[in-house]
C-alpha positions as semicolon CSV with decimal commas, in nm:
position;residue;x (nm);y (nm);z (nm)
1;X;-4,574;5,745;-1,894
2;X;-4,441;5,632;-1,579
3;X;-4,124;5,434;-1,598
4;X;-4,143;5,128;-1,299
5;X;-3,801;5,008;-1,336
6;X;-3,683;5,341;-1,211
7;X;-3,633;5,367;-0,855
8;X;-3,709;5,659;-0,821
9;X;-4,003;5,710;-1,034
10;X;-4,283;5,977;-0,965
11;X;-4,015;6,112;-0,684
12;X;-3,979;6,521;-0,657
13;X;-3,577;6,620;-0,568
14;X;-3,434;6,890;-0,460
15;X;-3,061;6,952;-0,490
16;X;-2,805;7,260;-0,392
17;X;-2,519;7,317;-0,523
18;X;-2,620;7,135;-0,842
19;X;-2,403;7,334;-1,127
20;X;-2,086;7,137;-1,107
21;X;-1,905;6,856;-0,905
22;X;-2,112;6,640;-0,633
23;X;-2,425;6,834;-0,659
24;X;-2,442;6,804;-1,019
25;X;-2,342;6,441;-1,044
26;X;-2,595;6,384;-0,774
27;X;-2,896;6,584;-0,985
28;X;-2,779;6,362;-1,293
29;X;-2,784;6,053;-1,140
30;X;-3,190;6,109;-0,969
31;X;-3,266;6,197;-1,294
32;X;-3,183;5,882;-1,444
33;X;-3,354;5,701;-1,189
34;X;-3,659;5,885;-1,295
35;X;-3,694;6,192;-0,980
36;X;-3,750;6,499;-1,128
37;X;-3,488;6,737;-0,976
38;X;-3,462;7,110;-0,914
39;X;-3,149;7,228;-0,914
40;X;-3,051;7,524;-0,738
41;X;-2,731;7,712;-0,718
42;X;-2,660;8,081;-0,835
43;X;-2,534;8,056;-1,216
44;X;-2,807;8,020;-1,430
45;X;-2,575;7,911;-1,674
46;X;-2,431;7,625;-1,505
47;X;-2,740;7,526;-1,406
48;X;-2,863;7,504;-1,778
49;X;-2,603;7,294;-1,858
50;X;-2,666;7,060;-1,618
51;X;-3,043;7,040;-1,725
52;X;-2,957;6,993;-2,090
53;X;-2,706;6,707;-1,990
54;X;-3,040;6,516;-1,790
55;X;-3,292;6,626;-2,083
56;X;-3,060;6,483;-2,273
57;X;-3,042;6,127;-2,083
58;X;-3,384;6,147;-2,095
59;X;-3,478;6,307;-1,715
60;X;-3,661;6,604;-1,586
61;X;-3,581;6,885;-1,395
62;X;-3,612;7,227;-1,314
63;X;-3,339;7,477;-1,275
64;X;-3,372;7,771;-1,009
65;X;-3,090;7,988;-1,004
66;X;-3,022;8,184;-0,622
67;X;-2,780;8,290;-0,405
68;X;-2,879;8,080;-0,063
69;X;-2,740;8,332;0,122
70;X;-2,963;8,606;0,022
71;X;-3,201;8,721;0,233
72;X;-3,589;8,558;0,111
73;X;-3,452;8,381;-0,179
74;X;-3,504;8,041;0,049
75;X;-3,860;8,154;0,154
76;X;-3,932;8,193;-0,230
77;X;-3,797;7,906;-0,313
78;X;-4,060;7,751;-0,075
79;X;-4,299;7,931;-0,254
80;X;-4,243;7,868;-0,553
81;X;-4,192;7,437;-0,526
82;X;-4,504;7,440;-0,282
83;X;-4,703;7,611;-0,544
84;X;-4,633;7,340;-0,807
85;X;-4,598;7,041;-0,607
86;X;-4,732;6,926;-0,295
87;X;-4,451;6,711;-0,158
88;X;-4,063;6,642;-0,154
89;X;-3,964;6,376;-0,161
90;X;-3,552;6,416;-0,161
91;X;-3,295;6,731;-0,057
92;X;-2,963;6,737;-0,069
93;X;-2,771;6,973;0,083
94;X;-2,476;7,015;-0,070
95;X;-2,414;7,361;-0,147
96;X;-2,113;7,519;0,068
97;X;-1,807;7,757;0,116
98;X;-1,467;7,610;0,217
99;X;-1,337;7,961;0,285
100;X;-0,939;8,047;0,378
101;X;-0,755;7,777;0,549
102;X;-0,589;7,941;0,789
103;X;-0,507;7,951;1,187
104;X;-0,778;8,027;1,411
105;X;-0,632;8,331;1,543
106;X;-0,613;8,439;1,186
107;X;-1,035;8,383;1,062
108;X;-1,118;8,681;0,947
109;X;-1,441;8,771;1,044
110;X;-1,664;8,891;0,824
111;X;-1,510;8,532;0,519
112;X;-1,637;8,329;0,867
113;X;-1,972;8,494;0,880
114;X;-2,066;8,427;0,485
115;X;-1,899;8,025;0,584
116;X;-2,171;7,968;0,869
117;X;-2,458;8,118;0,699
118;X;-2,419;7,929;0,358
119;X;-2,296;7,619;0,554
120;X;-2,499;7,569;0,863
121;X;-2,809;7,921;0,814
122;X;-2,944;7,803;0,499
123;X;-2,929;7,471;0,543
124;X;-3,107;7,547;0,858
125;X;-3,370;7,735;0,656
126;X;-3,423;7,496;0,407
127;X;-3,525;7,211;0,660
128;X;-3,789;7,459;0,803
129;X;-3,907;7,571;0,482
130;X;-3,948;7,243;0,297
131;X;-4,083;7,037;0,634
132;X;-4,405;7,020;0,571
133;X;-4,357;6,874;0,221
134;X;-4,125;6,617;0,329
135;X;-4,359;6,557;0,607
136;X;-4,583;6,494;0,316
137;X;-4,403;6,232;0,119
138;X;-4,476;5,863;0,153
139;X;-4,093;5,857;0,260
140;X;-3,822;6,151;0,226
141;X;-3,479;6,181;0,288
142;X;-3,236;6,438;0,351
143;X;-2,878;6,400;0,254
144;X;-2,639;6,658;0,406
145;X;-2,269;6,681;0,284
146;X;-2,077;6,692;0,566
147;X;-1,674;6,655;0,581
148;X;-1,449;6,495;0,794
149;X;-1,309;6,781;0,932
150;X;-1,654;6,811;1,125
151;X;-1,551;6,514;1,288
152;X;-1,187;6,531;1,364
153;X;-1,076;6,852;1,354
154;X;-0,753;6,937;1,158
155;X;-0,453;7,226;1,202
156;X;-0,605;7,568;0,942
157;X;-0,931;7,409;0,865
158;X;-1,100;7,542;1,178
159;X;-1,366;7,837;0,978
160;X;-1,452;7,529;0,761
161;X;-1,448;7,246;1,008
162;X;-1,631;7,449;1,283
163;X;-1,924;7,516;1,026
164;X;-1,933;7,135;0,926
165;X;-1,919;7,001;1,280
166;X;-2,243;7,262;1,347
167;X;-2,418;7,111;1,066
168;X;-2,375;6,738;1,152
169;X;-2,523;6,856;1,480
170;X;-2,825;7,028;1,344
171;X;-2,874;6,739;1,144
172;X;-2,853;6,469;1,391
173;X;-3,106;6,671;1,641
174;X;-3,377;6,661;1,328
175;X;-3,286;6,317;1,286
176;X;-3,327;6,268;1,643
177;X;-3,691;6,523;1,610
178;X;-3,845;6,337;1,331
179;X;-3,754;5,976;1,410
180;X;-4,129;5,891;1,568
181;X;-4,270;5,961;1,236
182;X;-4,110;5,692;1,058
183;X;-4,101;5,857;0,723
184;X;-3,846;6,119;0,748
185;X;-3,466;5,983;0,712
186;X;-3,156;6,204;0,746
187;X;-2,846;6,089;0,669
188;X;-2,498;6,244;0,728
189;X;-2,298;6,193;0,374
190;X;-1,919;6,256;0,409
191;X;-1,818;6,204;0,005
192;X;-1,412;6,175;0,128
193;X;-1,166;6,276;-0,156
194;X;-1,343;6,361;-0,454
195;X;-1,255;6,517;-0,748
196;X;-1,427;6,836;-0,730
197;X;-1,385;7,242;-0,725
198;X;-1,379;7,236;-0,363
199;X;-1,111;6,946;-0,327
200;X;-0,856;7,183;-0,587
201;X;-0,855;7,495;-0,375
202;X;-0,806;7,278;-0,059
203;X;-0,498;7,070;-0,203
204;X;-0,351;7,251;-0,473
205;X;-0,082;6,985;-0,555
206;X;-0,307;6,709;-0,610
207;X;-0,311;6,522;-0,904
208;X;-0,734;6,497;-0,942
209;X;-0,704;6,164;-1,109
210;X;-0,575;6,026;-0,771
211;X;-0,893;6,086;-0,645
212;X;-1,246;5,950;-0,709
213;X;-1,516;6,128;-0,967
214;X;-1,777;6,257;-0,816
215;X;-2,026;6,036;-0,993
216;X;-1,879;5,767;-0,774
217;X;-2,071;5,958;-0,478
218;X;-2,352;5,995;-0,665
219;X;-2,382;5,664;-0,735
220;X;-2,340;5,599;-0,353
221;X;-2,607;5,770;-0,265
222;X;-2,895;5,640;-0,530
223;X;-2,804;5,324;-0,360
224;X;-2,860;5,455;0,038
225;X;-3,184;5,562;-0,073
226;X;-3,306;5,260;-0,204
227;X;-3,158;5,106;0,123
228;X;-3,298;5,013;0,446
229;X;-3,084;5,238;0,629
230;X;-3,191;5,400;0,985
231;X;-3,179;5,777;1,025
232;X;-2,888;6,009;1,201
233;X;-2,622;5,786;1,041
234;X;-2,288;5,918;0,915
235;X;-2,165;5,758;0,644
236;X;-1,841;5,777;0,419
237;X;-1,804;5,727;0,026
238;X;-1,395;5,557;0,030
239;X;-1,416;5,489;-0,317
């Protein structure tokens, strides 16, 4: 039976990047405010721990293990949600590649080309594919993980930076293309230091207690959503 005091009862979400660190924490915590999420990221495994963990609390969701970056697995995808639901309601896209940190005369090519199409391509193709079901909900929204290197750019982060600063753009113009409708919100998520994967490989030497958990983004974010917050805006999670 439906459970009122949830939120986010009777909501559909769809998360990337869900097997570990923000995306996980973020599938957990829709779950518990009663959206049934579908996680998607490439290890199965992973992915079925992260399921058991929100069967566990109680939630719902659906795992479906791909590589983003492959071509038609996002056109399947599509398929496959569209043929079982017939809305979305929530997507987070969270999913990326940080990639070498390293000058710009130094990016090696082909480590730039799998950065932009994981970071900015299938993000792009994941708008077009699930428009017409967010279209379809009563009221979506679209969080995108952004950094703050898309912002302000910083000495060796350049591959990274470059693909984030793309993606706050593509994000703002549907923002900016879906505004009139009045049902569609994007917003621009930039989590700050968070314990994660991601964060380790960036700053070896940090001690990951001096950072925040990622549930405290998670958190952050079931609260923007049951906000009255306009579209387009950036926001940062400090602590």
């Amino acid at each position: 039976m439906p459970n009122h005091d949830k939120i986010l009862d009777g909501k559909l979400a769809l998360v990337t990047g869900a097997s570990r660190g923000i995306g996980a924490a973020t599938a957990e915590a829709l779950a518990r405010e009663g959206a049934h999420v579908i996680l998607v990221a490439r290890s199965a495994p992973a992915l079925e721990e992260v399921e058991d963990r929100i069967h566990q609390a109680g939630g719902s969701a659906t795992i479906a293990p791909l590589d983003l970056t492959e071509a038609d697995s996002i056109g399947k995808l599509g398929v496959a949600v569209s043929s079982r639901w017939d809305k979305l309601d929530i997507m987070v896209l969270n999913a990326a590649m940080l990639g070498s940190l390293t000058p710009v005369e130094h990016i090696d090519a082909k480590e730039y080309s799998r950065i932009l199409t994981l970071n900015v391509g299938a993000n792009q193709a994941l708008i077009a594919t699930f428009d017409q079901l967010l279209r379809k909900a009563e009221r979506a929204d679209i969080i995108g993980v952004t950094s703050s290197v898309g912002a302000t750019p910083r000495a060796f982060w350049g591959a990274y930076g470059s693909s984030k600063a793309a993606l706050d753009n593509l994000l703002g113009t549907y923002a900016d293309e879906t505004e009139h409708t009045g049902r569609i919100r994007v917003h621009v998520l930039d989590p700050g230091a968070t314990r994660t994967r991601m964060r380790q490989l960036a700053f070896p030497g940090e001690e990951p207690e001096s950072v925040k958990p990622p549930e405290t983004v998670a958190e952050a974010i079931v609260r923007r959503l049951s906000g009255n917050t306009k579209t387009g805006e950036r926001f940062r999670i400090e602590a």
